[in-house]
C-alpha positions in Angstrom: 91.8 -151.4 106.0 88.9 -149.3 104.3 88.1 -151.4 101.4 84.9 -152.2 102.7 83.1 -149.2 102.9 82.4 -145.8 101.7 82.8 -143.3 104.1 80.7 -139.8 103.5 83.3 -137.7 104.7 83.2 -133.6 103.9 85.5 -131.3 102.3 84.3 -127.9 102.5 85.0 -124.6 100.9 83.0 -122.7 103.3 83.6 -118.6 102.1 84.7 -118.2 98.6 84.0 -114.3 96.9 84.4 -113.3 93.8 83.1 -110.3 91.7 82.2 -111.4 88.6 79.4 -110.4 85.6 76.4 -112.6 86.1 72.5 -111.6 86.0 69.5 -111.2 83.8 69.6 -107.7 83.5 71.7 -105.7 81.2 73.7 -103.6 83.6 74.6 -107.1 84.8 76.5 -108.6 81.7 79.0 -105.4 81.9 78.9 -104.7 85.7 80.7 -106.6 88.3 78.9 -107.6 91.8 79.8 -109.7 94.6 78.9 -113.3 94.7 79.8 -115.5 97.5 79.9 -119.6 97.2 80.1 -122.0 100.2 81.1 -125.5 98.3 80.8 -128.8 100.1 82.3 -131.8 98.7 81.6 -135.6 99.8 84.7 -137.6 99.4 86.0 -140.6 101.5 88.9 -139.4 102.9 89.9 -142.8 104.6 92.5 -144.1 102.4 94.0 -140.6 102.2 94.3 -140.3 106.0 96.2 -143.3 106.1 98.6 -142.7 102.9 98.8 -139.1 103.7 99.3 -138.5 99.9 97.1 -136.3 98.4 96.8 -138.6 95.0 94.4 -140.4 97.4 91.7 -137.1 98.5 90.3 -134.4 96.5 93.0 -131.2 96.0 91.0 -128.4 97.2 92.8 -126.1 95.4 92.0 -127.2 92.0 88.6 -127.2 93.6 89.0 -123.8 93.4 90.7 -123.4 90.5 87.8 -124.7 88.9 85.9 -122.9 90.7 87.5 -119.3 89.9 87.8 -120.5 86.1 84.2 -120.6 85.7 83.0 -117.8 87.9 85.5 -115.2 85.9 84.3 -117.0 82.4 81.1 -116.7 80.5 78.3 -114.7 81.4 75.3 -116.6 83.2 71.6 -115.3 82.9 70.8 -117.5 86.1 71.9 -118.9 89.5 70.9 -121.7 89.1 72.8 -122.4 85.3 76.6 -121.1 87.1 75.9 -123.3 90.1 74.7 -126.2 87.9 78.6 -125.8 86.2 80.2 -125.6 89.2 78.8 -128.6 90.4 79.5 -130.8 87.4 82.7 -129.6 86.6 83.6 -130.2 90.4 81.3 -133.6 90.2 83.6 -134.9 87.3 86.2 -135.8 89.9 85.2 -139.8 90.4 86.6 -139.5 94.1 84.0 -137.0 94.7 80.3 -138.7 95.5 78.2 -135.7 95.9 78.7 -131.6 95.9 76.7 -129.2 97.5 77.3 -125.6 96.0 75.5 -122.5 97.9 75.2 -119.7 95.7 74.9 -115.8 96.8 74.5 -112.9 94.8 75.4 -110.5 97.7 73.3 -107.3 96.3 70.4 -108.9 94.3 69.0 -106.5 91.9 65.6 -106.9 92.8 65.4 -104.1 95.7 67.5 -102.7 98.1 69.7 -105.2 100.2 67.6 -108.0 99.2 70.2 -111.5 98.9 69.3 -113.9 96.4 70.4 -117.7 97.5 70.6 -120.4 96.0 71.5 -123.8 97.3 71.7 -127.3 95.1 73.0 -130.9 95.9 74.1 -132.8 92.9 75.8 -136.5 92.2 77.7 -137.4 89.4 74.0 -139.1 88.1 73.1 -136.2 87.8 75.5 -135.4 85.2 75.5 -138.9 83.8 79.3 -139.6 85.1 
């Protein structure tokens, strides 16, 4: 029924926390903070809505499996270096056609209640998949 076409249909993980040890500074590789990740995912979900089997769509929780694994693993200096992992590790799925990954470090370093955000599209050209 689908075969024809590639629908750009969204899975999103829209409010994910964790507190985790990332940052430039040196306080920052020992200290936990709060991060907070929105991730979108573009998948065709067609044949999946039709089989309901979920061998056919992405499994969001190993989404965020992934997702955990990587924020509670090594250290990152930069933003933009732990979203640039999430998104390929999440991007090595071949069902998945693009990932958007928003990025907040809730309590940003910098001065008081300043937010640093950081937002990145990727494909899996982008990771040479």
């Amino acid at each position: 029924m689908f075969s024809d076409c590639t629908h750009r249909d969204k899975i999103i993980l829209p409010e994910l926390e964790f507190t985790a040890c990332h940052g430039m500074l040196p306080h920052e590789h020992t200290e936990a903070q709060v991060f907070r990740l929105a991730v979108t995912l573009v998948v065709d979900t067609a044949w999946a809505a039709e089989s309901d089997d979920i061998a056919d769509t992405v499994n969001y929780a190993e989404v965020y499996a992934q997702i955990e694994k990587i924020m509670l693993g090594r250290h990152h200096n930069l933003l933009e270096s732990l979203a640039a992992e999430i998104a390929g590790a999440i991007l090595e799925n071949e069902m998945v056609q693009q990932v958007t990954v928003r990025l907040e470090k809730v309590a940003a370093p910098v001065a008081s209640g300043i937010r640093a955000v950081l937002e990145i599209e990727r494909t899996a050209a982008d990771y040479g998949y």
